[in-house]
N, C-alpha and C positions, 0 to 999 in steps of 0.2 A: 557806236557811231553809226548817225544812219547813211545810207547808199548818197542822200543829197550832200548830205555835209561831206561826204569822202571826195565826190565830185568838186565840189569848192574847194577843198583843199588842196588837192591836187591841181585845179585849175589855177589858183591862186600861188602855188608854188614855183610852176612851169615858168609863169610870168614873173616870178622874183630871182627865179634862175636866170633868167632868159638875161635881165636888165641889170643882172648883177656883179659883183667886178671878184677879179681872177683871183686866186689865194697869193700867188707870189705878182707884185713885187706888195700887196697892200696890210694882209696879213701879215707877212713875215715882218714889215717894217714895224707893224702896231708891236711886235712882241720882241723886236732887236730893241726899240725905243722903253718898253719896257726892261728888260734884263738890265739895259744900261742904267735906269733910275733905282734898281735895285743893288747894282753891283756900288754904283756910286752912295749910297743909303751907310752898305755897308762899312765900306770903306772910310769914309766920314763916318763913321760913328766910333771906328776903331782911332782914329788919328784923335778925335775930339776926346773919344775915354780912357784909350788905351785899354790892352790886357793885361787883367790880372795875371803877374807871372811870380811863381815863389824865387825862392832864394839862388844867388846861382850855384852852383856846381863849383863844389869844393874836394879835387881828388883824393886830399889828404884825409879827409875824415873819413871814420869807421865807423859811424853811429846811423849810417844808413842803412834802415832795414829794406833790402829788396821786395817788391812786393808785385807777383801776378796781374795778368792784364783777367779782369771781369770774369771773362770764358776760362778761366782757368781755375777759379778760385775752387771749385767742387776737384778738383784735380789733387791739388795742394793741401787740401782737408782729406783729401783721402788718403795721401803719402804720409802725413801727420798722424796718422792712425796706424796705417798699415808700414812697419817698418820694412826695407828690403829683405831684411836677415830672416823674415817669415815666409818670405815669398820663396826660399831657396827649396825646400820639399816638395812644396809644389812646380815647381821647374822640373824637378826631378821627376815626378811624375808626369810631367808634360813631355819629354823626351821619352818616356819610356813610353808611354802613351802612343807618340809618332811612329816610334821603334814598330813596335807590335802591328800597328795600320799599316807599315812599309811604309812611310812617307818619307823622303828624306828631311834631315833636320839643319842642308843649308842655308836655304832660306832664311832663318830666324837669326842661324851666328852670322849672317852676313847683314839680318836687320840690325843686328847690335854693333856689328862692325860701324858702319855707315852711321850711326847714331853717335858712334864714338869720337869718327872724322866727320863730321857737320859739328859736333856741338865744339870740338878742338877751333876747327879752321873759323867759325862765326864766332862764337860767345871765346875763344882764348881760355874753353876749358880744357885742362889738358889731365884733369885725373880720371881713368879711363872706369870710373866707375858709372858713368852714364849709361856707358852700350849696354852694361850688366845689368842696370835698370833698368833699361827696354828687354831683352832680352829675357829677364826673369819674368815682367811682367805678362810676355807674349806666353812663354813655355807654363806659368802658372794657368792663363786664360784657356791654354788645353787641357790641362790637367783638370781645372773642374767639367769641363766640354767633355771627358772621359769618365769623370765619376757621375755626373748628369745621366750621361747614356748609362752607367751600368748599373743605377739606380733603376732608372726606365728598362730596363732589362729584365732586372729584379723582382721588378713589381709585375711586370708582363708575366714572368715566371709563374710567379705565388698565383697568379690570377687562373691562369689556365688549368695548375695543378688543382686549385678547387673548384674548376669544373669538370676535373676528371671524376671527383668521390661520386659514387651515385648515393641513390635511395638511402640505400640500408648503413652506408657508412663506410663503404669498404671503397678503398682506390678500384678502378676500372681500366684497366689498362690500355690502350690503343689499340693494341697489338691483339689482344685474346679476343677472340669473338664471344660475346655475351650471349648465355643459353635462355631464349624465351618458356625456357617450362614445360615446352611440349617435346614429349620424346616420342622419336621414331620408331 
């Protein structure tokens, strides 16, 4: 943009400012005036077609399969897969796990606590196998977080022990000081 044109613009601006009218009450009315033509759009359109609604709600049947809201469906495929009764070794290692770190392990039986009374007092479940699915799920989630690390530990290991080997083949130990050949 050149230097003139910047001056017109701005000249030109000042003066549309200058003569130009407030945001509230003229703005705000153009956009109250709309939302109204939209809300009323909707609405009339629902009254004119009506919602598709299914069947109503029949408490007596049994033939309803409950089924996951979206965000959950990866959740529920993976419970399908992975049955509880698998997850118990690994729990077990998860506590032993915490053990060992010194961390205390209430936290976790009080997540499953608390999972057990929300799922009782909201959804009316009352078989207290829920909290043990939280709970297993959690102590499993350390247990690989513990074999993770001692994997990476592992590998640390082996790695350093062969850069201990020197030259010729033979371990070098840290500790012995290595003779350069020249003697005293």
């Amino acid at each position: 943009m050149k230097h003139s044109e910047k001056e017109a613009y701005l000249r030109e601006y000042s003066l549309l400012k200058a003569q130009g009218k407030p945001f509230f009450p003229y703005a705000v009315a153009k956009d109250s005036v709309m939302a109204c033509v939209v809300l009323t759009t909707i609405i009339g359109m629902s009254i004119l077609f009506g919602a598709e609604l299914g069947p109503k709600a029949d408490p007596t049947t049994t033939t309803y399969v409950p089924r996951p809201e979206w965000y959950f469906f990866f959740l529920f495929e993976l419970l399908r897969v992975i049955k509880p009764a698998l997850l118990v070794p690994l729990a077990v290692g998860g506590l032993v796990a915490l053990w060992r770190r010194k961390i205390t392990i209430v936290p976790f039986v009080a997540l499953a606590v608390m999972a057990t009374v929300t799922a009782a007092a909201s959804f009316g479940i009352t078989r207290y196998r829920v909290g043990a699915d939280v709970g297993l799920t959690v102590l499993a989630g350390v247990a690989l977080d513990a074999l993770w690390r001692w994997w990476r530990r592992r590998s640390a290991d082996a790695a350093a022990r062969s850069d201990e080997i020197g030259d010729d083949g033979i371990a070098v130990s840290p500790r012995q000081p290595v003779e350069t050949g020249s003697v005293a």
